[in-house]
C-alpha positions as a Markdown table, in Angstrom:
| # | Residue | x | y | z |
|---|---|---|---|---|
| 1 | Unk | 12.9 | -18.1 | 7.1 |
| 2 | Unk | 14.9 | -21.1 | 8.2 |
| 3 | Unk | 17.6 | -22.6 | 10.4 |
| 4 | Unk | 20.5 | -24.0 | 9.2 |
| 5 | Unk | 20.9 | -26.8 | 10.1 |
| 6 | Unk | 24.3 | -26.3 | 13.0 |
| 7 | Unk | 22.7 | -23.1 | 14.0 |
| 8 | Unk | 22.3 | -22.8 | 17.4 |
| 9 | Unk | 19.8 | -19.8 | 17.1 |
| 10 | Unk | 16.4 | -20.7 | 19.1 |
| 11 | Unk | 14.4 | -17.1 | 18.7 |
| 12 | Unk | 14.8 | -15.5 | 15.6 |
| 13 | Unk | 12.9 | -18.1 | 13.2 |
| 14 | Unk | 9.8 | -18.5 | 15.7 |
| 15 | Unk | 9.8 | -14.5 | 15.9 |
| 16 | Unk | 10.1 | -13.6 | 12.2 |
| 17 | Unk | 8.1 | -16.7 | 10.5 |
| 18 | Unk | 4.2 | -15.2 | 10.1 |
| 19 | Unk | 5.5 | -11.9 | 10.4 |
| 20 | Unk | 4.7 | -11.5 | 6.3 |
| 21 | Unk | 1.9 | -11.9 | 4.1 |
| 22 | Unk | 1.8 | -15.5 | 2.3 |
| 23 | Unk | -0.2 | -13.5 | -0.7 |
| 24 | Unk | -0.1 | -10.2 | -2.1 |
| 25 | Unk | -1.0 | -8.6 | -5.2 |
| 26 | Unk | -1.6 | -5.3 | -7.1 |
| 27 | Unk | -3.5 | -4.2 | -9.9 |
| 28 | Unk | -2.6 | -0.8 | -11.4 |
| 29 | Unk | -4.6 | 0.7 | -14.2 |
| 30 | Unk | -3.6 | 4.2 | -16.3 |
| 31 | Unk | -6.0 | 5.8 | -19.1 |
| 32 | Unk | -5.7 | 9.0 | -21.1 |
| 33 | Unk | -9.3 | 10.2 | -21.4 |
| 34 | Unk | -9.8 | 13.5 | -23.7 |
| 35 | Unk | -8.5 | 16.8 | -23.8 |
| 36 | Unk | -5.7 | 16.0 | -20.9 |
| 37 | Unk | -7.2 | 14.6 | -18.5 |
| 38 | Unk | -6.0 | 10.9 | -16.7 |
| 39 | Unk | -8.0 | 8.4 | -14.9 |
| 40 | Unk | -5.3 | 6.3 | -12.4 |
| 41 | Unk | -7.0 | 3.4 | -10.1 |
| 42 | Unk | -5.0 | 0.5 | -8.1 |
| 43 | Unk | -6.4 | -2.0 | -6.2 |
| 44 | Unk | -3.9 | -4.2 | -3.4 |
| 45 | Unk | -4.7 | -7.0 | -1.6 |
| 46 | Unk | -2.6 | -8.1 | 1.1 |
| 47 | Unk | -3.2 | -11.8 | 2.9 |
| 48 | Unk | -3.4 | -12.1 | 6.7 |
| 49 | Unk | -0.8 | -12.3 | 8.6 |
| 50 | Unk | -0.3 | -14.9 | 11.8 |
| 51 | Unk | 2.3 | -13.7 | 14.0 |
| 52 | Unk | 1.8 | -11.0 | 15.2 |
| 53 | Unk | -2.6 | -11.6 | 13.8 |
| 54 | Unk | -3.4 | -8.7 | 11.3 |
| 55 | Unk | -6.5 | -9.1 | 9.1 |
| 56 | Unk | -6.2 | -9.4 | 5.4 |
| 57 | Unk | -7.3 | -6.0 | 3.4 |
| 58 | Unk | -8.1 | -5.2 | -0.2 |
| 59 | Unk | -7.4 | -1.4 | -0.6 |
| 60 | Unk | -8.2 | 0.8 | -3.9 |
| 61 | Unk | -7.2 | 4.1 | -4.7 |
| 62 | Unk | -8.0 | 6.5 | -7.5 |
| 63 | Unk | -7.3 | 10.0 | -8.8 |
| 64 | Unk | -8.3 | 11.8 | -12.3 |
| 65 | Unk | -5.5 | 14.0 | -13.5 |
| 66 | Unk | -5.9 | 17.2 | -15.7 |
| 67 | Unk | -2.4 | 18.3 | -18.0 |
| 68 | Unk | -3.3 | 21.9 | -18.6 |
| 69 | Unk | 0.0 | 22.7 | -19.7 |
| 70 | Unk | 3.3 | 21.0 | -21.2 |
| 71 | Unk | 4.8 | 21.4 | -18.0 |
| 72 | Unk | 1.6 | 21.5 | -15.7 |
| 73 | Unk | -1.0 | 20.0 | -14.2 |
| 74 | Unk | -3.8 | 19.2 | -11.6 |
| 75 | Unk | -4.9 | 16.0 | -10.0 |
| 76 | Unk | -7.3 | 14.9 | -7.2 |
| 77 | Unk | -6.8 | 11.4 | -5.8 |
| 78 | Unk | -8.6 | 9.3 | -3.1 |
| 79 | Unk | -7.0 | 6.5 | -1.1 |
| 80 | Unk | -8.3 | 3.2 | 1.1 |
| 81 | Unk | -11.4 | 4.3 | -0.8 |
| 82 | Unk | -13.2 | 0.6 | 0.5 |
| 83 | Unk | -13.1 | 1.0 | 4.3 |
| 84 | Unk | -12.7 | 3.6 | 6.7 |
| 85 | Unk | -9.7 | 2.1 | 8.2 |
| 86 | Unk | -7.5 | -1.3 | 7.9 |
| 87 | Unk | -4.1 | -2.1 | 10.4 |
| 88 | Unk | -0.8 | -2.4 | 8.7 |
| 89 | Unk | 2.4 | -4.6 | 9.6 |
| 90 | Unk | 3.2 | -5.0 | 13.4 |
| 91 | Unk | 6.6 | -5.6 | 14.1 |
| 92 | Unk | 6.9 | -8.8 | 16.5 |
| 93 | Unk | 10.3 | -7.1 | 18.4 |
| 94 | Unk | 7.6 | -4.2 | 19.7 |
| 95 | Unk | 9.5 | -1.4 | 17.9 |
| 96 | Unk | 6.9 | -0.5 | 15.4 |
| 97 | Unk | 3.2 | -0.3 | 16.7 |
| 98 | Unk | -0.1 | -1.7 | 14.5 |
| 99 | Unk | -0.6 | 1.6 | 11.4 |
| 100 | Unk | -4.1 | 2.6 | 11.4 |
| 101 | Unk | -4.5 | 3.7 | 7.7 |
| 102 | Unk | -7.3 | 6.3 | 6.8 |
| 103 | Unk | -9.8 | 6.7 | 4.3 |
| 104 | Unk | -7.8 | 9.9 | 2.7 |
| 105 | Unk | -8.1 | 12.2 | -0.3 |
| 106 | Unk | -5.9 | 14.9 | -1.4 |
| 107 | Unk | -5.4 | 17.1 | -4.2 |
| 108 | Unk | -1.7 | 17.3 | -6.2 |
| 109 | Unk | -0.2 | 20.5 | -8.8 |
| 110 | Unk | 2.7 | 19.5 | -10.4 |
| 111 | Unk | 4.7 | 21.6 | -12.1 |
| 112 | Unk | 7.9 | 20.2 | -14.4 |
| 113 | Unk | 11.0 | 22.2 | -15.0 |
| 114 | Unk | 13.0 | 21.6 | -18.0 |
């Protein structure tokens, strides 16, 4: 973020610049395996950042699938599966607090109509 040049704005720069990651990246991965089932893994990494100061964090998540019918299936999935926690974003203005993310797993039915 940057000035014009005539601007007379003396806040907004100095309170947004550091507020976002110079590096990020994803890596997503999807495989059939045999007789329906799905293997799904993504790993994120997300640089520090300097204003407000939040660590960087590499976060993977993964989850096996089962279609059991056309129009069904089952799934379990695990999240932040590296560490028990990391911090998220921090808004500079004060209106959104530091995100404490979890270690997390769930399990997911889908069911498609058609």
């Amino acid at each position: 973020m940057h000035l014009a040049p005539s601007s007379q704005d003396t806040t907004s720069v100095s309170q947004a610049q550091g507020s976002s990651p110079d590096h990020s990246a994803q890596l997503r991965s999807h495989f059939e395996l045999r007789h329906g089932l799905a293997w799904d893994a993504s790993a994120y990494f997300v640089d520090r950042l300097a204003n407000p100061l939040e660590h960087a964090y590499t976060r993977l998540d993964t989850g096996l699938s089962w279609q059991f019918a056309e129009s069904a299936s089952l799934g379990i999935f695990g999240q932040n599966l590296l560490t028990d926690t990391h911090e998220e974003f921090v808004d500079p203005t004060g209106s959104v607090r530091t995100r404490l993310v979890k270690r997390s797993a769930y399990a997911k039915f889908t069911w498609r109509f058609r």
